[in-house]
Steps between C-alpha positions, in 0.01 A plus 500: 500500500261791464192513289530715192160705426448671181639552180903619496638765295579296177165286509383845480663664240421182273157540536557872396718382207207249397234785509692741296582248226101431429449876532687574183388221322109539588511905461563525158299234378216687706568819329446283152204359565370845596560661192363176300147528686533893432564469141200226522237771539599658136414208385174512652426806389566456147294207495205700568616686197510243266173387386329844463818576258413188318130583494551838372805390228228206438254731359698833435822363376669784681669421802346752822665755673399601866143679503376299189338136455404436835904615635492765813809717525826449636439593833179290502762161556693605769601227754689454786798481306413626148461852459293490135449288174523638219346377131621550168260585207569426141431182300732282636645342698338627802683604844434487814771695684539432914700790706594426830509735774783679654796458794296409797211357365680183329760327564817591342608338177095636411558855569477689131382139295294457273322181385332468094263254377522465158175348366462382088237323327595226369189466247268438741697460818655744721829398644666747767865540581655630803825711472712748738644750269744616811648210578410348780661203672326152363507384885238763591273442174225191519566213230227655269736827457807318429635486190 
């Protein structure tokens, strides 16, 4: 009886079978937790934000917009994956809106979002909430932007 060396045809083709199966399981989830550690960085940024808002509402009680209390403009925020932040004057409750950049520069389900932090005083406190007024999927947001 001969020897048999190497793999046949249908040892083969199993292996192949194997491989594509984790492919389109592991992809996907990939892609996900891309766009969570993307979405992380507006985060980042607006917690730079936060205290000099609460500073300046603190002793104005006027929320800043860019270019006042201690706030650069827009463009002074960009990231890798945010293109500005934007701040909303007024006397309350203060915003801290988070644009993301455009196809290319994020990943998809980012392209044209936009993250707010809502900030309040709560006599003495400031508590912050994180929305997305366009919807995006809960899967790609962290916990702390979940409803």
């Amino acid at each position: 009886m001969k020897m048999q060396k190497g793999f046949t045809l249908i040892e083969l083709m199993i292996v192949v079978a194997i491989i594509a199966i984790l492919a389109a399981i592991a992809i996907p989830q990939y892609q996900d937790y891309i766009t969570k550690s993307q979405f992380s960085e507006s985060q980042t940024v607006a917690d730079g934000l936060k205290t000099p808002i609460v500073e300046y509402y603190n002793q104005t009680g006027n929320c800043p917009t860019n270019g006042t209390g201690g706030i650069q403009q827009t463009t002074s925020y960009v990231g890798k994956y945010v293109a500005t932040a934007t701040t909303a004057g007024g006397t309350g409750p203060c915003t801290i809106s988070i644009a993301f950049k455009g196809a290319g520069s994020v990943s998809k389900p980012l392209v044209g979002q936009t993250v707010l932090f809502t900030g309040t005083d709560n006599g003495g406190t400031f508590s912050w909430v994180c929305s997305t007024p366009n919807g995006l999927a809960a899967k790609y947001k962290p916990q702390a932007c979940r409803p």
